[in-house]
C-alpha positions as CSV (number, residue, x, y, z in Angstrom):
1,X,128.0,111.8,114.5
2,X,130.7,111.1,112.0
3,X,133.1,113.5,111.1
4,X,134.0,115.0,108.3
5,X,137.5,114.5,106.9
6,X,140.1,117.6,106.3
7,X,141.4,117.6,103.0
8,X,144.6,119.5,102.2
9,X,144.8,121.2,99.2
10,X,147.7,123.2,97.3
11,X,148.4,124.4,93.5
12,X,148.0,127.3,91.7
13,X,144.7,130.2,92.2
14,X,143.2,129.0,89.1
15,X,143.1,125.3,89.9
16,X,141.6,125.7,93.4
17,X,138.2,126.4,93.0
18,X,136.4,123.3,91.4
19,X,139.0,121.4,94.1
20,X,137.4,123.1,96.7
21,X,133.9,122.7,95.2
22,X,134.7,119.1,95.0
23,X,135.7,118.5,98.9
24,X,132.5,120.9,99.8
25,X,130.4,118.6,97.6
26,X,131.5,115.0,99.4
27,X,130.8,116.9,102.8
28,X,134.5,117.3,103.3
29,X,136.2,120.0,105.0
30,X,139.0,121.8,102.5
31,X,142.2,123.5,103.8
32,X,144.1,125.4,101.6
33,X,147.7,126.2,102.0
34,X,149.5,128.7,100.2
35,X,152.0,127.1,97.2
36,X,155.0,129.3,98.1
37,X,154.9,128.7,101.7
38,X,158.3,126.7,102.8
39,X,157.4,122.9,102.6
40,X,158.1,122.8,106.3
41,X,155.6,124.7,107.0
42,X,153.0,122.8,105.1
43,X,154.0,119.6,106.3
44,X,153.2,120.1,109.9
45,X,149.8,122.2,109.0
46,X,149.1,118.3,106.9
47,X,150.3,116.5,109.6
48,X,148.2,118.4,112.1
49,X,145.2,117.9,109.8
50,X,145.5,114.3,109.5
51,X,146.2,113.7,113.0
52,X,143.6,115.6,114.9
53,X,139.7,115.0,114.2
54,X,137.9,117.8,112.9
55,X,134.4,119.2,114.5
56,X,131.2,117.4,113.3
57,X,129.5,120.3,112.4
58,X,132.9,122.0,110.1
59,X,132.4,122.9,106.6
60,X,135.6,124.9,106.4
61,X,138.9,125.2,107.9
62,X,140.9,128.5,107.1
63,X,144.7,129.5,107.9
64,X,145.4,132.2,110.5
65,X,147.4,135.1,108.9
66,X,150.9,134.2,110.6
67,X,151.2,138.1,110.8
68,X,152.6,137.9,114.5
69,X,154.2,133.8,114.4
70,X,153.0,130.4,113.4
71,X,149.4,130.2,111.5
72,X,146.5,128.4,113.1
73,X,143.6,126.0,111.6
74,X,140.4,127.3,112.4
75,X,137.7,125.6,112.1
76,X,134.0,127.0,110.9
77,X,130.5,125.9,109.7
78,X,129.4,126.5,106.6
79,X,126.6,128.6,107.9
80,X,129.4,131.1,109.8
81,X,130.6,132.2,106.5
82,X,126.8,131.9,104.5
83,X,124.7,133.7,106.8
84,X,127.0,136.8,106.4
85,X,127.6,136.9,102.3
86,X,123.9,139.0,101.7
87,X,125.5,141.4,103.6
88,X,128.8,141.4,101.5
89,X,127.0,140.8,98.2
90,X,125.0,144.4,99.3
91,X,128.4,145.6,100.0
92,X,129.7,144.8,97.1
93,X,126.6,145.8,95.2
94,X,127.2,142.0,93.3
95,X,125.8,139.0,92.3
96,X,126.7,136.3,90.2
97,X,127.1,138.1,87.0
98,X,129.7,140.0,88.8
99,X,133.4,139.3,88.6
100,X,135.6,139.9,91.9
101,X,139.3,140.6,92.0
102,X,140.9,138.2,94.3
103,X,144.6,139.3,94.7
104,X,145.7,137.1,98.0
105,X,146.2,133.8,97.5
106,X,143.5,131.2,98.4
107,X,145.4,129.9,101.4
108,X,144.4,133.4,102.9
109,X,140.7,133.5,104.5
110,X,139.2,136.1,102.7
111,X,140.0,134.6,99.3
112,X,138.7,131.0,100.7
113,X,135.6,133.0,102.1
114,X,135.0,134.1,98.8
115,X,135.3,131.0,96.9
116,X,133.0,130.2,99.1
117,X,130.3,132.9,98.2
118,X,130.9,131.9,94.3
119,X,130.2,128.5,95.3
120,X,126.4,129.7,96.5
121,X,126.1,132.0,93.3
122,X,128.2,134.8,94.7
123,X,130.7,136.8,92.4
124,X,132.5,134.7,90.3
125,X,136.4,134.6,91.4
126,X,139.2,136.6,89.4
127,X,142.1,134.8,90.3
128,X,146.2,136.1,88.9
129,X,147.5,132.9,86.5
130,X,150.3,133.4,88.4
131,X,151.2,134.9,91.5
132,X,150.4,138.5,91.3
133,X,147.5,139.9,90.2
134,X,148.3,142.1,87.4
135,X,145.8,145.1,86.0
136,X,145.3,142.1,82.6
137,X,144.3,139.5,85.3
138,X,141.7,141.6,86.6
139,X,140.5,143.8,83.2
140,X,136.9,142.3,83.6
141,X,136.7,142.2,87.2
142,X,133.4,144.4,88.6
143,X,134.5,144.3,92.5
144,X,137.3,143.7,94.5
145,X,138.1,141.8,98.0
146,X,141.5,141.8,99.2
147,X,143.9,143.8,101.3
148,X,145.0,147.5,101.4
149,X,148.2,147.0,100.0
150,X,146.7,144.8,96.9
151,X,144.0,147.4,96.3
152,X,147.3,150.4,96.1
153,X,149.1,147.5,93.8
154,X,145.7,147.0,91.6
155,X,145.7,150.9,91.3
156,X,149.0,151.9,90.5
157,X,148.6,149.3,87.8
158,X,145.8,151.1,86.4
159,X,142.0,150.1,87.8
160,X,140.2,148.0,86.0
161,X,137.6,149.6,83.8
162,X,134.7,147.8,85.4
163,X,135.6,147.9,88.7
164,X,133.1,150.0,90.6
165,X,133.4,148.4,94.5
166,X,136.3,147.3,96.9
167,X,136.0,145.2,99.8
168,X,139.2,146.2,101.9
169,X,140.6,144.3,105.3
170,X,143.1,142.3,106.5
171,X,145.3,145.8,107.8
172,X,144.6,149.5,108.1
173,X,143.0,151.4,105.6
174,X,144.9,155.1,104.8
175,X,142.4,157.7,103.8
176,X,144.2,158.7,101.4
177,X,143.9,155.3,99.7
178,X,140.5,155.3,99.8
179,X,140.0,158.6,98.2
180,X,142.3,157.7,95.6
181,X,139.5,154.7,94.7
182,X,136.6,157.0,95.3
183,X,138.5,159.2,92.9
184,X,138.9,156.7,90.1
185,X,135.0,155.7,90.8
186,X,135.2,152.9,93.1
187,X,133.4,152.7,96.6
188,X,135.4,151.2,99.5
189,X,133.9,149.8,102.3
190,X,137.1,148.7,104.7
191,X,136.1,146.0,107.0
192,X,138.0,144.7,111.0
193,X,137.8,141.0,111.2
194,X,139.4,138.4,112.2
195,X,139.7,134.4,110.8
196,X,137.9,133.3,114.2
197,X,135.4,135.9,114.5
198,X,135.0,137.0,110.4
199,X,133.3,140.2,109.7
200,X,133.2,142.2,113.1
201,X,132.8,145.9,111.7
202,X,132.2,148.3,108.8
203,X,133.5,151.5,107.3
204,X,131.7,152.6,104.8
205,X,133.3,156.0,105.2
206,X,132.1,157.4,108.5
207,X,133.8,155.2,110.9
208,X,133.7,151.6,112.1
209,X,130.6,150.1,113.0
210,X,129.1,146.7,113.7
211,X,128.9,144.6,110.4
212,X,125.3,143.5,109.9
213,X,123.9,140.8,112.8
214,X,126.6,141.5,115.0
215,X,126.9,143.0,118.3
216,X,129.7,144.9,119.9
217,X,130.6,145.2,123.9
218,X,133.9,146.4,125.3
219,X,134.8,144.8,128.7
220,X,137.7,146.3,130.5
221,X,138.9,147.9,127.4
222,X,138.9,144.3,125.3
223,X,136.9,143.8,122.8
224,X,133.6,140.7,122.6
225,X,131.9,140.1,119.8
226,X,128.6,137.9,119.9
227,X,127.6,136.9,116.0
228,X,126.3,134.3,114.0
229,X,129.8,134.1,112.0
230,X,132.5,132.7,114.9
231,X,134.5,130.0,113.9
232,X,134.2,126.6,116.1
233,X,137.8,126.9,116.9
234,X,141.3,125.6,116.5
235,X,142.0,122.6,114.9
236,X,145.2,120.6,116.6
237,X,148.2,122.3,116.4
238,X,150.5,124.2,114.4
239,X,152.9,124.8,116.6
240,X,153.6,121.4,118.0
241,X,152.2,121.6,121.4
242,X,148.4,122.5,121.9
243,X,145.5,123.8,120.3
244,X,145.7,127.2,122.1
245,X,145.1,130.4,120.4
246,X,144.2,133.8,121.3
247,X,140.2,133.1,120.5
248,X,138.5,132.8,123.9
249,X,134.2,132.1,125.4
250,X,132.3,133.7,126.9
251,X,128.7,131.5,126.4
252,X,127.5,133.7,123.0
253,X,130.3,135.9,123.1
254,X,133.6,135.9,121.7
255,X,137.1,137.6,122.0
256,X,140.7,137.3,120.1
257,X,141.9,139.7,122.8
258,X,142.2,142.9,120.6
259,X,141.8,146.5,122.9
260,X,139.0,149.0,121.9
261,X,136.9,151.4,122.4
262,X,133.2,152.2,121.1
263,X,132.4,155.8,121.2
264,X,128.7,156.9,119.8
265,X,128.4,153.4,118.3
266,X,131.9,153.7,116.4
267,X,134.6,151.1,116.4
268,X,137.9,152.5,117.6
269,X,140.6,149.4,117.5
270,X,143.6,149.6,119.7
271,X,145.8,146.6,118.8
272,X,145.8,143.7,120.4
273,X,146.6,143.2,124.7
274,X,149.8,141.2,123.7
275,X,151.5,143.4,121.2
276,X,151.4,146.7,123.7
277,X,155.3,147.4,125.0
278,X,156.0,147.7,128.5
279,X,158.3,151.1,128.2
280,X,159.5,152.8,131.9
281,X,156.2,153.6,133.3
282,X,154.4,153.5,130.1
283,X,152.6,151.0,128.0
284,X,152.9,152.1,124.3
285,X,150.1,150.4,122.0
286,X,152.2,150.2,118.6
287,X,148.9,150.8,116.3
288,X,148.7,154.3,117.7
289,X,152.3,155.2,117.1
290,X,151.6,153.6,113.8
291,X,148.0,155.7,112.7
292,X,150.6,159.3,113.7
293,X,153.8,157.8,111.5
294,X,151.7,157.3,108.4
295,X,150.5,160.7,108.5
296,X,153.6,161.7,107.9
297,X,154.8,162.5,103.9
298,X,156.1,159.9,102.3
299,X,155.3,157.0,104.5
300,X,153.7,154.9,103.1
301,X,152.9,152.0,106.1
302,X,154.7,151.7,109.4
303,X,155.3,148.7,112.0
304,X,155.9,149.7,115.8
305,X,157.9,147.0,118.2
306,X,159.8,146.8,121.4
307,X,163.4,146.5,121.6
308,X,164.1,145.0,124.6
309,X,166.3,147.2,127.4
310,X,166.9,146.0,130.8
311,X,165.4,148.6,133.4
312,X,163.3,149.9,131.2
313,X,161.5,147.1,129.6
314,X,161.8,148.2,125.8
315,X,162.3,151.0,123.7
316,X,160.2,151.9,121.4
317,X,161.1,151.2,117.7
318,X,159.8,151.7,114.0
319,X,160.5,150.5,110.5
320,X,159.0,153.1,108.6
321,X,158.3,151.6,104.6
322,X,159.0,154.7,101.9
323,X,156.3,155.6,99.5
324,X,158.7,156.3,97.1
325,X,162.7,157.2,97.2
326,X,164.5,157.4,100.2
327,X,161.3,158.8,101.8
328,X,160.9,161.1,105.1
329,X,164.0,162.2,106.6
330,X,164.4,161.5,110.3
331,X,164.0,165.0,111.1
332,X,160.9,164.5,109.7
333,X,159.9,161.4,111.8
334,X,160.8,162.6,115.1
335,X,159.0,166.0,114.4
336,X,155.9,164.3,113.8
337,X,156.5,162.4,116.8
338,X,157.3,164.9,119.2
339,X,153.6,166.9,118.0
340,X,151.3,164.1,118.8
341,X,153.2,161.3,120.8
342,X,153.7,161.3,124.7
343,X,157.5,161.3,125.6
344,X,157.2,157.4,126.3
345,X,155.3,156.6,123.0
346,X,157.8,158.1,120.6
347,X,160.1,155.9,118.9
348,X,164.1,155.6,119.9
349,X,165.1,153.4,117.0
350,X,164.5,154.1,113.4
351,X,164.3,151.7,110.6
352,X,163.8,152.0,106.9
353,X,162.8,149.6,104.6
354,X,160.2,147.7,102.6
355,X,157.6,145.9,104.9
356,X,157.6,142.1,104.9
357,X,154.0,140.6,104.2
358,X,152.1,137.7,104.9
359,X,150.2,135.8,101.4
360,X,147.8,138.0,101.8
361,X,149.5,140.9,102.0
362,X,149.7,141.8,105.9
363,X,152.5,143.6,107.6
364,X,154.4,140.5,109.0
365,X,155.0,142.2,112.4
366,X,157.1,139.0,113.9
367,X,159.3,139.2,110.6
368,X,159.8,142.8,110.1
369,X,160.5,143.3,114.2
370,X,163.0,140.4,113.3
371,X,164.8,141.8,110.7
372,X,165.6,145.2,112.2
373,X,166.6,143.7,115.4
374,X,169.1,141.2,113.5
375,X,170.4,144.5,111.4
376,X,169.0,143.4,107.9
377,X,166.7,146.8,107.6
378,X,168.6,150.0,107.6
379,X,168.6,152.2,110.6
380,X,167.8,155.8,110.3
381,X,170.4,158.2,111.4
């Protein structure tokens, strides 16, 4: 069997989509890269592309986030991302009369994914003519699919008049964010995935659970999906030395090595096995330090990290990004630590400043840990 050739694409939202319509239609396989990206960074994704052979059977190839390092090429049917958009067009409560909001660029997977939905007579995309997608951008826009942050961005520019539903993943979801939708008249439905496993859970306001036609089994606290939407795999590599990635077999069944538990058919995520810090005695999973730090006033998101420290291992650090002002005080901080964190858990170093993001919007963990390590966020106290 022949196959299919990966075409790289770039240029601004609004040019993409016939593009990409164009390289589906010759039986090509599109991969879109993201315009403001460095050009070093594109050039090895291209030369990656052009030198390894893509799968007979892909139909798409998406980007990795790059949250935690180097983005990936994964590789997908077009049937992975099809069999799954009844479910999101019921979701969304839309068809193709609809219009959706599309703030993340369409390097980033869920934009491609739903490029690829308006390509079967999904929603048609509402793409920003430039970079950002501003409340004028998306004034006829019905629905919404895009990140947390975007969807607090799209608000505090004023929701569109029309928009009734938001599809919400890519990062946490604050309650408080979603009853600020509700409250302007839009129903959120906050999704976990992954760009090698796609839609892996639900929330459509009691709790995670299985997305439609998936199934759900912890092993050994990791979580394994088993769905008719994993990708194929990785295509060569972006990093320069092998195709390996954190996406792993088990005959049906499929892993990307995040921790969880399931508790009365309820998702509850626990980061993934390679981001927890080695503290003392202790191992500290940074997304439940996170979940206590945003309840705190005036925080608005919050990325945990290890410093390193010999004997120890690693402290335990935050950069805490301020809702508005200087935010929290560190009396604040350590107070809300010391109510719901174990001794071990509760940060040592303090940081302050705006979170770096990934295209489509993300915490850029890698970065931000980067950054406060090298002194360029401000340390609290």
């Amino acid at each position: 069997m022949t196959s299919p050739r990966i075409v790289p694409l770039r240029g601004p939202a609004r040019t993409l989509l016939d593009r990409v319509g164009a390289v589906r239609a010759a039986g090509d396989v599109p991969l879109v890269g993201d315009d403001r990206a460095p050009e070093s960074q594109w050039s090895t994704l291209v030369s990656v592309a052009e030198g390894a052979e893509a799968h007979p059977d892909a139909g798409w190839a998406t980007l990795t986030s790059g949250s935690s390092g180097a983005p990936r090429i994964v590789q997908r049917t077009a049937a992975s991302w099809a069999d799954s958009f009844a479910a999101v067009a019921e979701l969304l409560d839309a068809g193709a009369d609809d219009a959706v909001a599309l703030p993340a660029p369409p390097a980033s997977s869920l934009t491609l994914f739903s490029f690829a939905h308006a390509l079967a007579g999904g929603p048609r995309p509402v793409l920003p003519r430039d970079h950002v997608l501003t409340a004028d951008d998306a004034a006829e826009a019905t629905c919404f699919h895009g990140t947390p942050h975007a969807l607090r961005a799209l608000l505090d520019a004023g929701a569109p008049p029309r928009l009734r539903a938001a599809l919400v993943g890519g990062s946490h979801l604050d309650p408080a964010l979603r009853g600020r939708a509700e409250a302007a008249g839009i129903r959120v439905a906050a999704y976990y995935g992954a760009a090698e496993l796609s839609y892996v859970a639900v929330d459509t306001g009691d709790g995670l659970r299985a997305f439609p036609g998936v199934e759900l089994e912890v092993r050994d606290g990791e979580l394994w999906v088993r769905s008719p939407f994993i990708a194929l795999g990785y295509l060569g590599s972006a990093g320069g030395a092998s195709a390996a990635g954190p996406l792993r077999r088990d005959g049906d069944w499929a892993s990307v090595g995040d921790r969880a538990e399931l508790v009365d058919g309820r998702l509850r995520l626990l980061g993934r096995a390679d981001d927890a810090i080695l503290s003392a005695s202790a191992t500290v999973v940074p997304e439940e330090v996170e979940a206590v730090l945003r309840t705190v006033p005036g925080v608005r998101d919050a990325v945990v990290f290890a410093l390193p420290r010999e004997r120890v291992g690693a402290f335990v650090a935050a950069v805490i990004e301020p809702e508005a002002g200087d935010g929290p005080s560190l009396a604040a901080l350590r107070t809300a630590a010391e109510a719901q964190l174990a001794p071990a858990h509760r940060p040592r170093h303090w940081f302050a400043a705006p979170l770096p993001r990934t295209a489509s919007g993300k915490p850029a963990r890698a970065e931000a840990a980067r950054r406060a390590a090298a002194g360029a966020a401000p340390r609290l106290g």
